[in-house]
C-alpha positions in Angstrom: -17.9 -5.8 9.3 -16.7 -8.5 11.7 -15.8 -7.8 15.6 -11.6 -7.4 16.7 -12.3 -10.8 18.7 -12.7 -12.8 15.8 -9.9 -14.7 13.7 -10.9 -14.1 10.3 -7.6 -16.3 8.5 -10.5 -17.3 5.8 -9.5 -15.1 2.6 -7.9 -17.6 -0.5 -5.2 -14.7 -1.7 -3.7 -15.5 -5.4 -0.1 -14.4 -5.3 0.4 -11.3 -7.9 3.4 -12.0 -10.5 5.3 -9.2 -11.7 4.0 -9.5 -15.0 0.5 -8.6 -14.0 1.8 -5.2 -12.6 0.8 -2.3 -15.3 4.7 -0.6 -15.6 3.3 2.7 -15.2 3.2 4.9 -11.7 -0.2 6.6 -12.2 -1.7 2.8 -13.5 -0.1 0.9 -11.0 -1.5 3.3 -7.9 -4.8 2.7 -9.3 -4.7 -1.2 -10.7 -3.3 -1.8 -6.5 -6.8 -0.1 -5.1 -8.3 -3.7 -4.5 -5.6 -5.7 -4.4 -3.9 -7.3 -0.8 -1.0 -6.9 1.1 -0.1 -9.9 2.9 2.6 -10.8 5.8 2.7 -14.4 6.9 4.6 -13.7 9.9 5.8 -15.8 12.7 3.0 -15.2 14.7 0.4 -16.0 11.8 -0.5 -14.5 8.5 -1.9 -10.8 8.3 -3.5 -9.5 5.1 -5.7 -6.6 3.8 -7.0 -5.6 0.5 -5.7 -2.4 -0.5 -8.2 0.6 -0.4 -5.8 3.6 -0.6 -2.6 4.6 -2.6 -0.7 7.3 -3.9 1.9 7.8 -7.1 5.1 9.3 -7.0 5.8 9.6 -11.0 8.9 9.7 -12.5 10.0 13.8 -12.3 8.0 14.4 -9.3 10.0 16.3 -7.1 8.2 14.9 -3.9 9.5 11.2 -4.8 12.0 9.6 -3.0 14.0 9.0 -6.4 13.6 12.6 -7.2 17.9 13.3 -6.5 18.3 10.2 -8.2 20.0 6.7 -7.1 21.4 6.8 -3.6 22.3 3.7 -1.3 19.0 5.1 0.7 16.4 4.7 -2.0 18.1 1.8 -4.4 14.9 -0.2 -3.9 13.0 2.4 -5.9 15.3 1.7 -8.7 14.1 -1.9 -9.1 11.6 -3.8 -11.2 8.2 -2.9 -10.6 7.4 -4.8 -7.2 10.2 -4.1 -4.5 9.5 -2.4 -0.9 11.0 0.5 -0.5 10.7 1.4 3.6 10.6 5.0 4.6 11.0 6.2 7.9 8.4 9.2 8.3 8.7 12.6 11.2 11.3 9.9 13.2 8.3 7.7 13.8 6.3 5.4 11.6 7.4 3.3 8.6 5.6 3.6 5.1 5.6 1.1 2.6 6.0 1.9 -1.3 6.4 -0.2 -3.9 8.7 0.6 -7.2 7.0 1.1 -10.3 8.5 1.6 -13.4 11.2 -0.4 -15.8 14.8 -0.7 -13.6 16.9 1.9 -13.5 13.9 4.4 -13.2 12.6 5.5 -9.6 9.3 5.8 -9.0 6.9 4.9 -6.5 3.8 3.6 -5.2 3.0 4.1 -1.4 0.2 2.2 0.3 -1.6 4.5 2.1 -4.7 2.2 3.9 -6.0 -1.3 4.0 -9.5 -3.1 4.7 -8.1 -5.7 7.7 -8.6 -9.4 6.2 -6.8 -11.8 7.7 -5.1 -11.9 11.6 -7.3 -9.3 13.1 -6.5 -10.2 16.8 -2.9 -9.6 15.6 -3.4 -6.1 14.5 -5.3 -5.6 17.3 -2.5 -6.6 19.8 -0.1 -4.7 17.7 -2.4 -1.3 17.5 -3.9 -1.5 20.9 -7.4 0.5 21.6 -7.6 1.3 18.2 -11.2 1.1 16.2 -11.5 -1.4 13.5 -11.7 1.1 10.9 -8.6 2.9 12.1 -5.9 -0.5 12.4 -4.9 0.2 9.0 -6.1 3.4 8.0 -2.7 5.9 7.0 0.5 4.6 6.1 2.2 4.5 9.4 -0.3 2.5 10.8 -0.9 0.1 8.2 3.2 -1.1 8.6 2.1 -1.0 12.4 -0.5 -3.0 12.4 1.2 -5.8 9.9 4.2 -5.4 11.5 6.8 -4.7 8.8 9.8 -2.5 9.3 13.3 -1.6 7.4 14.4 -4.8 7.9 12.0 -5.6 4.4 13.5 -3.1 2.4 14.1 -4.1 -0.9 12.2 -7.4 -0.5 10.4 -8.3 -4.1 6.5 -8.5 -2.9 6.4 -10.3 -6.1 9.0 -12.9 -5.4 8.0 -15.5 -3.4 8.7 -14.0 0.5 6.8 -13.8 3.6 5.8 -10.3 2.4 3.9 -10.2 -0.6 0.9 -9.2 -2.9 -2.2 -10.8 -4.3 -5.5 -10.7 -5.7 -8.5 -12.6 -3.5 -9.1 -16.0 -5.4 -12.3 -15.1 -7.6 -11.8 -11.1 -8.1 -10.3 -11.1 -11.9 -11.4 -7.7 -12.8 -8.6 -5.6 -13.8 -9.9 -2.4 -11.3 -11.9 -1.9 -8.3 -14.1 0.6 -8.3 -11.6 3.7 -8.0 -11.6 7.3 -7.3 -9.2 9.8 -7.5 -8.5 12.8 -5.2 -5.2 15.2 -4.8 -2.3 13.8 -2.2 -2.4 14.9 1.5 0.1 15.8 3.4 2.7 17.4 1.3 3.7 20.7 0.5 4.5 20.7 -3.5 3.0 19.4 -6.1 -0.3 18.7 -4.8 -2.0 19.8 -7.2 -2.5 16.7 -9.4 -5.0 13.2 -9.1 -2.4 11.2 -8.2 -4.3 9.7 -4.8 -6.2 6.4 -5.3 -9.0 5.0 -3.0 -11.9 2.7 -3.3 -15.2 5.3 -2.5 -17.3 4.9 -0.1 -14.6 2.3 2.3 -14.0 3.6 5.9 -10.8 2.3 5.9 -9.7 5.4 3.8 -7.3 7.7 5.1 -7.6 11.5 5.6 -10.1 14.1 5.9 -13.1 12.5 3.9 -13.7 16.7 1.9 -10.3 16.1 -0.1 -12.2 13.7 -1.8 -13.4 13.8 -5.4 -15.6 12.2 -7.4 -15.2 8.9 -8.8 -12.7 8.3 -11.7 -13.3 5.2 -12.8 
């Protein structure tokens, strides 16, 4: 683990095409547990690999798309590999990412990322904040990379500023992933349909929700 002080811009990210992307909710939560998230801002690139995230499934009546298309949640609707940016309790931003064939709306949220690149950026942004913690829960993770509604509906996959990758080397198809119940909701909570990479300290939530390892 490498001090807050020190610019780490060092990671070689390979750019994820839409093709690569399982078109499944459930696979596509857990193929994303090791992949990056990556912003190349104006002030300088921010990245981190992926170490937490959640499916929303077709017919799952916590989803965003549950009611169906609205103008709100058109993103969802969209080719695997759009944002779809969700104000949470009037206060933090989420980032999900649509996940099945258009026209059906299902999602992936990002819930935590390892810090890569632009550390002293996420510092600045997230301010006496641990290392582990800069990117650790949804809300903080947009915080700390700085991305808002104004990237709704962007295509991560499509060539913008915001985007998703592999790091240049890592061609294994999964990280090592786990599987635990989701947090924070109250329906439907009964199902393995959280992702995380055991054993990281950048995962989110109480560490006795848990489970064993999956895969």
């Amino acid at each position: 683990m490498l001090p807050i002080d020190v610019d780490t811009s060092l990671y070689s990210i390979v750019p994820l095409a839409r093709e690569d992307l399982p078109v499944d909710t459930v696979e596509l939560a857990r193929f994303m547990v090791g992949k990056c998230l990556v912003h190349d801002s104006p002030e300088g690139r921010v990245s981190g690999r992926i170490v937490e995230t959640e499916a929303y499934p077709i017919g799952d009546s916590t989803s965003y798309a549950y009611r169906g298309l609205r103008p709100y949640n058109a993103a969802l609707f969209r080719a695997p590999g759009h944002a779809y940016m969700r104000l949470v309790y009037g206060a933090s931003y989420t980032i999900n990412m649509s996940s099945e064939p258009e026209g059906e709306g299902a999602a992936v949220l990002f819930r935590a990322a390892e810090p890569l690149d632009g550390v002293p950026l996420m510092t600045r942004r997230r301010p006496a904040v641990k290392y582990a913690d800069l990117a650790r829960g949804p809300g903080r993770l947009c915080a700390a990379f700085a991305i808002g509604p104004e990237w709704d509906g962007v295509d991560l996959c499509g060539g913008s500023s915001l985007w998703i990758g592999r790091l240049n080397g890592d061609d294994a198809p999964f990280a090592r992933v786990a599987a635990a119940k989701r947090i924070g909701l109250s329906r439907e909570m009964h199902e393995l349909l959280r992702f995380y990479e055991p054993g990281s300290p950048f995962v989110s939530g109480p560490k006795r929700l848990l489970e064993p390892l999956v895969r």
